[in-house]
KOLMI-899463 format. One record per residue (C-alpha): residue in three letters; x, y, z. Coordinates in steps of 0.2 Angstrom, whole numbers, plus 5000, padded with zeros to 4 digits. Example, Ala and Ser with C-alpha at 12.3 -4.5 7.8 and 13.67 -1.06 7.14 Angstrom:
BEGIN
ALA506249785039/SER506849955036/
***
This chain:
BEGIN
UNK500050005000/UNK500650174996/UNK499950335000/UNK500050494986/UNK501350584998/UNK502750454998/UNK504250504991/UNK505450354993/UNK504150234981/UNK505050164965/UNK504850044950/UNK506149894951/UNK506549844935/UNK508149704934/UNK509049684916/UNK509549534913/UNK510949574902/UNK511749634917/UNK511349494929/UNK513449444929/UNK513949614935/UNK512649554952/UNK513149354953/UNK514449404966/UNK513949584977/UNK514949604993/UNK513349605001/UNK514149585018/UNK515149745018/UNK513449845012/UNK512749745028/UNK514149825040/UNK514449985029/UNK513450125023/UNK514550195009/UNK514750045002/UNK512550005004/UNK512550184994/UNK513750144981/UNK512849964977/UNK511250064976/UNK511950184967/UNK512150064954/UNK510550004950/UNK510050184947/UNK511550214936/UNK511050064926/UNK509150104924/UNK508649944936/UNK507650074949/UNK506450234943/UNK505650354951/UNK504250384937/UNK504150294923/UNK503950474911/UNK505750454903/UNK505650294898/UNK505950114902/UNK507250004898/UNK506649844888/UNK507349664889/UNK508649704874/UNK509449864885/UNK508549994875/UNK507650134881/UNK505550124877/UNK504250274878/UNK502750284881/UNK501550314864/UNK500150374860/UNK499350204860/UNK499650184878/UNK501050044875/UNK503150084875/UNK504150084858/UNK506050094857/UNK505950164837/UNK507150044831/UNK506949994813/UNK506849794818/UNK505249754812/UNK504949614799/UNK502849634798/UNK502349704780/UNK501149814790/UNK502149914795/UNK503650004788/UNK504849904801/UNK505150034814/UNK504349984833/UNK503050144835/UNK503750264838/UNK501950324844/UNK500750194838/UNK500950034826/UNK501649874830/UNK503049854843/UNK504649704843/UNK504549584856/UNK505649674871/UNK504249814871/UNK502849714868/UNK503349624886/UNK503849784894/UNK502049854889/UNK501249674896/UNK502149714912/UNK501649914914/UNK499949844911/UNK500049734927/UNK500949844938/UNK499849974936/UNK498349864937/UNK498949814954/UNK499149984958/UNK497150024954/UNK496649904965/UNK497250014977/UNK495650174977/UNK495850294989/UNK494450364997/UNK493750544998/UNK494850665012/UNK494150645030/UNK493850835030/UNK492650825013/UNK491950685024/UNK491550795037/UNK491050935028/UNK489750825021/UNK489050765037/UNK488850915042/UNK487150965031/UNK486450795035/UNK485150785049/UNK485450585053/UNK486950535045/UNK486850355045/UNK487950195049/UNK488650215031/UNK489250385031/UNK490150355047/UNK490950205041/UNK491450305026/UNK492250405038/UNK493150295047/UNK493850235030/UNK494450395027/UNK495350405044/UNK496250245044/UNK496750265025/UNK497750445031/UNK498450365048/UNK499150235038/UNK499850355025/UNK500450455036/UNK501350305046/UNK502150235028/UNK502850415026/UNK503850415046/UNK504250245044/UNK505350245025/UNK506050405033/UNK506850305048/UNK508750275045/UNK508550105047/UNK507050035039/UNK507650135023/UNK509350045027/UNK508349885028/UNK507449905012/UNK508949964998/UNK509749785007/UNK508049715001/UNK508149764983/UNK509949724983/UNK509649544988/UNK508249524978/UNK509349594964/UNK510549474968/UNK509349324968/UNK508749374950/UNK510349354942/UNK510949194951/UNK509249124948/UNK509349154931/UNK511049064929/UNK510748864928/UNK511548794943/UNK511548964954/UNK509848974961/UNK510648874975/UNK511849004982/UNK510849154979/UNK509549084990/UNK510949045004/UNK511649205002/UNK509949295005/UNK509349215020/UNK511049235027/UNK510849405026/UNK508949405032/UNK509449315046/UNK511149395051/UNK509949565054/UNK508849475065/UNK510149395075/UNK511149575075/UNK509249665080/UNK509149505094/UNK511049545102/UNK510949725101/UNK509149735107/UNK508749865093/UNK507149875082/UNK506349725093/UNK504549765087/UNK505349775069/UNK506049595070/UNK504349535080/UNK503249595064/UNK504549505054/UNK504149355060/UNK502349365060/UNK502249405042/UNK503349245040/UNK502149135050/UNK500749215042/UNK501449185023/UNK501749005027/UNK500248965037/UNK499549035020/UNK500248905009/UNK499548765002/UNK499848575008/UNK501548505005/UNK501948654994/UNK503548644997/UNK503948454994/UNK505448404987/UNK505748204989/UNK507248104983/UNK506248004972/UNK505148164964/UNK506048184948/UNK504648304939/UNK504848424956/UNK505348594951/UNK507148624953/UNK506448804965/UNK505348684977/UNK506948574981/UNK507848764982/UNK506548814996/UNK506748645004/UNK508648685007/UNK508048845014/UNK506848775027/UNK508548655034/UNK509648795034/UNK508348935042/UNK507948775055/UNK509648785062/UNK509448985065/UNK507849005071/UNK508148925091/UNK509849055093/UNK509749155106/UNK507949215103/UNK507049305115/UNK505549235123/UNK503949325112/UNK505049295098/UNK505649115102/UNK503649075101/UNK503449135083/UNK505049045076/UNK504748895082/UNK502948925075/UNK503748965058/UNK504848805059/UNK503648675063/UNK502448765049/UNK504048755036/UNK504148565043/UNK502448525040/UNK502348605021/UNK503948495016/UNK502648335019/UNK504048235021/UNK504248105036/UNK505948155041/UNK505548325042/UNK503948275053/UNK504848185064/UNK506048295068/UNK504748415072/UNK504048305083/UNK505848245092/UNK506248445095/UNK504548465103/UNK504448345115/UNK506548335119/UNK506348515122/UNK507048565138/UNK505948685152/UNK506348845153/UNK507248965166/UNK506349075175/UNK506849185189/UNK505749235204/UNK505649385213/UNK506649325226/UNK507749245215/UNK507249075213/UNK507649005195/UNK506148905193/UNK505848785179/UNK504348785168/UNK503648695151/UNK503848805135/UNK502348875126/UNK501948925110/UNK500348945099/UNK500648785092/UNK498548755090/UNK498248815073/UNK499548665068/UNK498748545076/UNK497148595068/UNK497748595052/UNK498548415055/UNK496648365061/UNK496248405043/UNK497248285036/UNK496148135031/UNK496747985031/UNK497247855019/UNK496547715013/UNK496847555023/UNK497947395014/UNK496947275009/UNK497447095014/UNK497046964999/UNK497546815012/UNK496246695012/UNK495446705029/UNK495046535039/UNK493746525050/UNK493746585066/UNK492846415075/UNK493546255068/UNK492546145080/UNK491046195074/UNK491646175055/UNK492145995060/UNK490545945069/UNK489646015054/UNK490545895042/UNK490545745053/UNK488845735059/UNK488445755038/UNK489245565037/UNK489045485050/UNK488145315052/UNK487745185064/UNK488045145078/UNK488645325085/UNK487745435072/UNK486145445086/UNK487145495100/UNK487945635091/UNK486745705083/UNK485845715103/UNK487545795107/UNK487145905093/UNK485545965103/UNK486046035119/UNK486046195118/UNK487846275123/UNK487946405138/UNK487546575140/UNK489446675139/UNK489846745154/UNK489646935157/UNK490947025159/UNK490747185169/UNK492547275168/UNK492547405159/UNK493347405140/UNK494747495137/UNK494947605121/UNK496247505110/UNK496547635099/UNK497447775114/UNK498147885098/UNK496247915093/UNK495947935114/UNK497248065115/UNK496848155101/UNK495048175107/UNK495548225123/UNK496848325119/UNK496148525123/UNK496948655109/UNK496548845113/UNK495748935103/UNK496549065090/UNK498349095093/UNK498249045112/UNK499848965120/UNK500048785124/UNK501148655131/UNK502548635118/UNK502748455122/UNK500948405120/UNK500948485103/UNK502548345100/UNK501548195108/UNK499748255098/UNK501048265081/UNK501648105084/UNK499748045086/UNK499448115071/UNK500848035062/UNK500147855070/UNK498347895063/UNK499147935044/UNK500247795047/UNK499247645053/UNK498047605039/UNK499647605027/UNK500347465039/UNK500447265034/UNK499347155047/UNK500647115063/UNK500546915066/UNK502146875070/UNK503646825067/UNK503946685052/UNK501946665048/UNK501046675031/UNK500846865033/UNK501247035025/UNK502747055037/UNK503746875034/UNK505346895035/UNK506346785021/UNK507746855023/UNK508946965036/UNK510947025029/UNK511946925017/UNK512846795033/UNK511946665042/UNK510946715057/UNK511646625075/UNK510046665086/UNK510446525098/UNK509146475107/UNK508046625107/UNK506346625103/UNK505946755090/UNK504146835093/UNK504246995079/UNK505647075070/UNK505847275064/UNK507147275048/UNK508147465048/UNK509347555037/UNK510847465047/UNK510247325059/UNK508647245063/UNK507847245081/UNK507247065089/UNK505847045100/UNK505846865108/UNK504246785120/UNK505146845133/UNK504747015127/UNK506747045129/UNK507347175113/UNK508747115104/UNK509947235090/UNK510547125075/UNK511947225065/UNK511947175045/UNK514047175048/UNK514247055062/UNK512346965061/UNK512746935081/UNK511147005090/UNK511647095106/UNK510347125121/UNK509847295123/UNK509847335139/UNK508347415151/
***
């Protein structure tokens, strides 16, 4: 938003046929200098890549000036035009224009569109002046005047805030890296570093803001915009899996980003901050849709360690860590979940006495057929009631049902929202699951074969058997756990 006063508003414009002299900026000594910030900045205006009005002209994808025509689109009035409906040359005030002006002129349109949608209402005082001849102004006339008054307060804040030293510091550093990003970006194989080198800078701000103690409530709106934009993005927008060879070579960029601002975020924060961060971090974890990432959300919330806090009289006390975790958890709830497996075993019946008195009694003949058959006859008992109460046998759907989330942004235990995560991960989870029946049975989870050796389990009895990247985990009928290394193939007790 931008109000008609500003001063310090500008058109960025990047060339590209000058992205090499912008692959390698010292954008650390404009971070710590001012000169040299000027002189970079400097730069783009020197080159045409920033205007102030768009009167003079633009600069068009082939480095040649454009103005505005009469038709309302930009011509450079070069004679490089092939069509036979023209004389060749691009306008120079109506006609047909070459390629480089026809997409400056699709841009201009869309910029200034985006602009429009920006309508100013009428001056407060106008507002006022009208109100004054109106006997019983109503409920729409005084919101049009409230309107009014909150369009000129946030003018007028825009206006004191880009003429604060700092924020204007902080937005040249803005263009500059996003200058810097549009060059290594449009270099194959370079998008990587550019996007390291930005948040680098991004966070070396915050983290000098967080020492210092400076521009606090700058760096507190900075993080909320963050939360807000991710909290904003679709599911699994940012997934990037090994296997995904069709993922765009920016999502897998992003995903690089989200492990490299996860070691960052938990640095020395301060409390109100600390809250948001890791707000950000577990929403980044949870866009990335991977189960790695999920995990390790779920490790770091419920590993995380209490809090220091110091009482009046001096006491350091320990207490759980908060944070508005609940709009995560909601959006976990969301998340329906798959399909069971479907098990093609052929099932047996569950009662094979009653399956082998059915056929026997077909065949059978004197002189025990009548005697059977009387057998037959007696009715059986009724089954014996029992009065204890059932347990759930599903405690992932209990705890999730139990499980109290404040509303809106409120705060919560951070190692609840762990254990409800992981929850959620066993309710995705389970219905993607063979059936459990043991170990060495006709089932979906035989085991034919464990490393390349042979296997000396002794004389333990083997119960079920987990198969990982490196070594396999034993469970024997004496519910003792077992770790059997692929290298060795010796299984060694695990003690506890």
């Amino acid at each position: 938003m931008s109000g008609p006063d500003e001063q310090d508003d500008f058109i960025f414009r990047p060339q590209h046929h000058l992205d090499a002299k912008w692959l390698n900026p010292d954008l650390q000594d404009a971070l710590h200098s001012p000169e040299a910030l000027c002189t970079l900045f400097n730069s783009l205006l020197q080159d045409r890549e920033i205007y102030f009005e768009a009167g003079n002209g633009l600069v068009n994808a082939a480095g040649i000036t454009a103005k505005l025509g009469d038709s309302g689109k930009y011509y450079c009035g070069l004679r490089i035009l092939t069509c036979t409906c023209c004389d060749g040359l691009c306008g120079p005030h109506s006609g047909c224009a070459c390629s480089p002006c026809t997409a400056l002129s699709a841009e201009e349109e869309h910029r200034i569109s985006l602009q429009n949608q920006l309508i100013a209402p009428p001056p407060a005082s106008q507002v006022i002046d009208d109100l004054k001849w109106k006997l019983d102004p109503g409920p729409e006339c005084l919101q049009n005047l409230m309107d009014s008054l909150v369009w000129e307060q946030r003018v007028r804040a825009i206006n004191t805030a880009v003429t604060c030293p700092i924020i204007s510091q902080i937005r040249r550093l803005i263009v500059l890296c996003n200058r810097h990003l549009v060059a290594v970006i449009s270099s194959l194989g370079l998008a990587r570093v550019g996007a390291r080198a930005a948040l680098r800078l991004a966070l070396s701000l915050v983290r000098r803001a967080w020492r210092c103690g400076e521009d606090a409530d700058v760096c507190s709106a900075l993080l909320q915009d963050a939360l807000d934009a991710v909290r904003a993005l679709p599911d699994a927008a940012l997934y990037a899996g090994a296997g995904a060879a069709n993922t765009p070579k920016s999502q897998r960029i992003w995903a690089e980003v989200v492990d490299s601002a996860a070691n960052e975020l938990g640095c020395n924060v301060p409390l109100g901050d600390w809250r948001t961060s890791i707000c950000v971090w577990v929403e980044l974890c949870a866009r990335r849709a991977e189960l790695p990432a999920l995990l390790k959300a779920a490790d770091v919330l419920v590993t995380l360690p209490p809090r220091q806090k110091r009482q009046p009289d001096n006491r350091i006390t320990l207490e759980d860590c908060t944070a508005p975790l609940g709009p995560f958890l909601r959006r976990m709830a969301k998340v329906p979940a798959p399909n069971p497996i479907i098990n093609n075993e052929p099932t047996t019946d569950p009662n094979p006495t009653a399956t082998y008195l059915k056929i026997t009694l077909e065949d059978c003949t004197a002189p025990l057929g009548p005697f059977l058959r009387r057998m037959a006859k007696v009715p059986a008992p009724n089954p014996i009631i029992n009065n204890e109460p059932t347990t759930d046998p599903n405690p992932t759907a209990t705890y999730l049902k139990e499980l109290n989330i404040p509303s809106g942004d409120g705060l919560m235990s951070v190692r609840k929202a762990g254990i409800a995560l992981l929850c959620h991960l066993d309710r995705l989870g389970t219905p993607l699951l063979p059936p459990l029946k043991g170990f060495c049975t006709e089932s979906a989870q035989e085991v034919v074969s464990v490393g390349v050796g042979s296997i000396s389990l002794g004389m333990l009895r083997i119960q079920q058997v987990a198969c990982a990247e490196k070594l396999a985990l034993l469970l024997t009928h004496d519910g003792a756990i077992y770790t059997l290394p692929y290298d060795t193939m010796t299984p060694h007790l695990v003690p506890g």
